[in-house]
C-alpha positions in Angstrom: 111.1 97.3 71.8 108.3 96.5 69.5 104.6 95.8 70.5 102.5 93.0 69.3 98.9 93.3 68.6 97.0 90.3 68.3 94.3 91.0 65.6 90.9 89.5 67.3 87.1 89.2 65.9 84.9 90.8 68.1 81.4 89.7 68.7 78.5 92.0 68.3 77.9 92.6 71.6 81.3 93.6 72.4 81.6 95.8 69.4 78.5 98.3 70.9 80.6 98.3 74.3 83.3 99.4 72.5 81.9 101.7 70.7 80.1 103.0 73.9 83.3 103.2 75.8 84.9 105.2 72.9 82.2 107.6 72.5 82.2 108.0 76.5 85.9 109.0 76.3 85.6 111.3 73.5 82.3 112.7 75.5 84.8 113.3 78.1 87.8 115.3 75.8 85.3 117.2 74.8 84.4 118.6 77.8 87.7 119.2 79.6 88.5 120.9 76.6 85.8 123.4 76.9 86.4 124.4 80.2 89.4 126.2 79.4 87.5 129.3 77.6 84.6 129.5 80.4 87.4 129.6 83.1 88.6 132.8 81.6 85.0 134.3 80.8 85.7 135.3 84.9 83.9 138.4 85.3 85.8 140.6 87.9 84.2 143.7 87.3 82.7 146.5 85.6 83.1 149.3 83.3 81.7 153.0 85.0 83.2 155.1 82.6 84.3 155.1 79.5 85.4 158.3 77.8 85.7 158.0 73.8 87.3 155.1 72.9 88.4 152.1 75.2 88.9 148.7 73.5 88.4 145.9 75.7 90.9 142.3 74.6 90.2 138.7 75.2 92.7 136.5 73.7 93.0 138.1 70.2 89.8 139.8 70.0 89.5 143.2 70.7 85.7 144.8 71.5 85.0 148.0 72.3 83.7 148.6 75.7 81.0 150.9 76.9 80.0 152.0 80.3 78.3 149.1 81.7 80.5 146.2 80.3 81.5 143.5 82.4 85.4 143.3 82.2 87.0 139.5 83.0 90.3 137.6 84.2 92.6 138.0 81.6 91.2 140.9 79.8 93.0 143.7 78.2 91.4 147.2 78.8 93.4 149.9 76.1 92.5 153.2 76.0 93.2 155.7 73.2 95.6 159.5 72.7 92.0 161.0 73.6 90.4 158.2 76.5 89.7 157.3 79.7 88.4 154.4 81.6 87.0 154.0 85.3 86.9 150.4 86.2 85.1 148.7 89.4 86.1 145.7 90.4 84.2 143.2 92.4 86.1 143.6 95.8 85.1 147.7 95.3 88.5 148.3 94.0 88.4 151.8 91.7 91.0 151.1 88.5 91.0 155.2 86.2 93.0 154.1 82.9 94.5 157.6 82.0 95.0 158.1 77.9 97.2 156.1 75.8 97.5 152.9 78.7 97.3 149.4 78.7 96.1 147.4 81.5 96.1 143.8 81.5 93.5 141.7 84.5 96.0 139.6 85.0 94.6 137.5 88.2 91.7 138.7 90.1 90.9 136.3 93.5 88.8 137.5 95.6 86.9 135.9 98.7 85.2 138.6 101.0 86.3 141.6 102.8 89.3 141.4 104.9 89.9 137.9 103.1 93.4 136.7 101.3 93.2 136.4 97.7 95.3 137.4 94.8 94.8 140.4 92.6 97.1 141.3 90.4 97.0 144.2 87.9 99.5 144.3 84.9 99.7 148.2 83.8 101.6 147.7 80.7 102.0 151.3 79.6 100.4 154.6 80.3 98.7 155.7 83.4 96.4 153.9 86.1 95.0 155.5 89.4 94.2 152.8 91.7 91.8 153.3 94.8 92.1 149.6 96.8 89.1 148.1 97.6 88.8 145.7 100.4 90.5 143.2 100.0 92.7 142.0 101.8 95.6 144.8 101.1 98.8 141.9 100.9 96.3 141.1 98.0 96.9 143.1 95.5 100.5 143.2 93.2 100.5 146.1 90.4 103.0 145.5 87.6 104.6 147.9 85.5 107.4 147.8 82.9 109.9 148.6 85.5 108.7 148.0 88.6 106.4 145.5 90.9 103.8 147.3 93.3 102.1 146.6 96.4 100.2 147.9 98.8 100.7 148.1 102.6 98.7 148.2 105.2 
């Protein structure tokens, strides 16, 4: 199948609507597209201790994080041979990070006390302690290399 395209002159007036419409859509590309990163800037919680060094990974970037530091959806906390980590999240959940372990914030949804949501913790290697929050407790899913986690009630 081949298209046709008729080759037209446009008059002035309909050249600025054009243009007007084309600058609208491109207005409009622009900002679905920046919604993405904001979306994942989610803070879910926040760093109350951080012993030596614990790294802190949003897409490729790695920051280190201090005691204080918000941590967000989708955020990578690492801790070194020699660190530790005490996390709070938002629904008063209590994440330690023992030395050497990787925890990803993999979904973190979170509506009120006693309320479903979805919270799920990726632990890809080392140690976490986890003291649950209030959440809901069919909430919360902890991954691991080998195993899937809940928590019952």
């Amino acid at each position: 199948m081949r298209l046709r395209f008729n080759r037209t002159t446009l008059e002035p007036s309909q050249r600025s609507n054009c243009a007007f419409v084309g600058c609208g859509i491109v207005g409009l590309a622009l900002l679905i597209g920046s919604t993405g990163g904001a979306w994942s800037q989610e803070k879910i919680g926040t760093t109350v201790i951080v012993i030596n060094t614990v790294e802190g990974t949003v897409t490729t970037v790695a920051m280190p994080l201090n005691q204080g530091d918000a941590v967000y959806r989708e955020e990578g906390v690492r801790s070194r041979a020699d660190s530790k980590a005490g996390l709070l999240m938002e629904d008063k959940t209590n994440v330690t990070i023992g030395p050497s372990s990787t925890l990803k914030l993999d979904r973190f949804v979170y509506a009120g006390p006693k309320t479903k949501g979805t919270i799920v913790l990726n632990l890809a290697q080392g140690t976490a302690r986890l003291v649950i929050g209030d959440a809901n407790k069919r909430s919360y899913t902890i991954l691991t290399p080998n195993a899937a986690i809940g928590i019952r009630d």
